[in-house]
C-alpha positions as CSV (number, residue, x, y, z in Angstrom):
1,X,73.0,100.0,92.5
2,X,74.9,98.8,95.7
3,X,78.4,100.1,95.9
4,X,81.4,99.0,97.8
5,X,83.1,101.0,100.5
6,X,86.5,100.9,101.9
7,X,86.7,102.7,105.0
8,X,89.2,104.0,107.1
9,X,89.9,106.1,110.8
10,X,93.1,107.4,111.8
11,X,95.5,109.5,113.8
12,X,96.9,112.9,112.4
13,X,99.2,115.0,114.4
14,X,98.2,118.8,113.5
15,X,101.1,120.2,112.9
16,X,101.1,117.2,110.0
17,X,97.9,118.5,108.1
18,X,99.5,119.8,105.5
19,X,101.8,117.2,105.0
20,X,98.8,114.5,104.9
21,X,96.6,116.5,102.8
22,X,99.5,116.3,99.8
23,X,99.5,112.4,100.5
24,X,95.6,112.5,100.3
25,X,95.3,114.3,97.3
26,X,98.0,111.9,95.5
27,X,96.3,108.9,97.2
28,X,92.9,110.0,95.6
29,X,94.4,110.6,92.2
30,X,95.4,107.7,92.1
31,X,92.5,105.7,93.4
32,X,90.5,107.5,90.8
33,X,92.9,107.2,87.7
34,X,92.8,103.6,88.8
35,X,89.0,103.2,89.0
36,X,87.4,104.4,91.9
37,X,84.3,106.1,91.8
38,X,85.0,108.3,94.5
39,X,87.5,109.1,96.9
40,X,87.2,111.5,100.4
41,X,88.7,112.5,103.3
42,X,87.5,114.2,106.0
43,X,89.1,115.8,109.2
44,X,87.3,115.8,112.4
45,X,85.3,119.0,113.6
46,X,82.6,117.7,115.9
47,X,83.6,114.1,117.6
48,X,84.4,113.7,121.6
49,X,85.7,111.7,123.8
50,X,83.0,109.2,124.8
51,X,82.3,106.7,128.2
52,X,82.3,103.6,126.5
53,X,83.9,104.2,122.5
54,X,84.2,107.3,120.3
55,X,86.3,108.4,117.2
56,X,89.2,109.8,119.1
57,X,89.0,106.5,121.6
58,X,89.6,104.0,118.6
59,X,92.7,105.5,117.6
60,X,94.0,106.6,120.6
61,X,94.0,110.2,120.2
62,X,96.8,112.0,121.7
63,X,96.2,115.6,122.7
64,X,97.8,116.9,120.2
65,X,96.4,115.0,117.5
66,X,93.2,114.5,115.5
67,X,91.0,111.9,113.6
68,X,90.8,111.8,109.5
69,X,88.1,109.4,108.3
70,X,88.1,108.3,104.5
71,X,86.1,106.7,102.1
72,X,87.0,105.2,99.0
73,X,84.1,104.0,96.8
74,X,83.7,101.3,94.3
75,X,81.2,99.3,92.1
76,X,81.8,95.7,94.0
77,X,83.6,94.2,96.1
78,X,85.8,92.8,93.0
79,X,85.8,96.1,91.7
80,X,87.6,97.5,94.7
81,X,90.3,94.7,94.9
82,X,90.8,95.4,91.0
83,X,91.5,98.8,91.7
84,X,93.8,98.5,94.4
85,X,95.9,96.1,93.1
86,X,96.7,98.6,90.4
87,X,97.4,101.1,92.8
88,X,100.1,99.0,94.9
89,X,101.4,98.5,91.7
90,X,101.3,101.9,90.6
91,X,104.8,103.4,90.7
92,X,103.7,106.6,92.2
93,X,102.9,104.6,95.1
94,X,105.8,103.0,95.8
95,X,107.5,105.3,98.0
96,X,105.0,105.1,100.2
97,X,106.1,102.9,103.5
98,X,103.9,103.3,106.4
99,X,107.1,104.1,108.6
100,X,107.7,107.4,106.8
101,X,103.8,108.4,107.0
102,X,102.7,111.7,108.8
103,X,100.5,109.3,110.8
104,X,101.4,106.8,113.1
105,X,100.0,104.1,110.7
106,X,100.2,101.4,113.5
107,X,96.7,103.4,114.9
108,X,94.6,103.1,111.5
109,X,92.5,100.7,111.1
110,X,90.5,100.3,108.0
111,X,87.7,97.8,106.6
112,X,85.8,96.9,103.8
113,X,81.7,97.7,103.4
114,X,78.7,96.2,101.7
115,X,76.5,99.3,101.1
116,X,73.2,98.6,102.9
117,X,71.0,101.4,101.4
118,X,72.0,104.6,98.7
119,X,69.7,107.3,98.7
């Protein structure tokens, strides 16, 4: 079965970690409560600067900053629109303006995915 993927790269200031990994975890509760199949967030470990493009290039990494990548996963495309538009509803999720974030939100950038192959 194919699956859907929303994807997203951004920004996190260090001393902020902490801070964003209490928004993640409430984030991926509710995704999940709401229907996603799986939810993930990953901090970077291994990704330089390169010549021409590289993770910390596309957000514009400050030095003392670095890059989260997430994944949300769903069963379609119709799934994943479904689900989120129970989770902008969701009252937990309110509160949640891009202003206040522990990210400078204007630096994500985000996309939906068509899952090519599953192994």
């Amino acid at each position: 079965m194919n699956r859907y993927v929303d994807e997203y790269v951004l920004p996190l200031p260090k001393d902020k970690i902490d801070d964003y990994r209490k928004l993640a975890e409430l984030s991926g509760k509710l995704w999940r409560e709401h229907g996603a199949l799986q939810f993930t967030e990953c901090i970077a470990d291994d990704v330089k600067p390169g010549k021409v493009t590289s993770f910390p290039q596309s957000v514009d990494l400050k030095p003392n900053e670095t890059v989260v990548v997430g994944q949300i996963v769903f069963e379609s495309r119709q799934h994943r629109d479904r689900v989120n538009e129970k989770v902008m509803k969701d009252p937990r999720f309110s509160g949640m303006d891009p202003k206040t974030m522990p990210f400078d939100a204007k630096r994500m950038f985000w996309g939906g995915f068509e899952t090519l192959i599953e192994i």
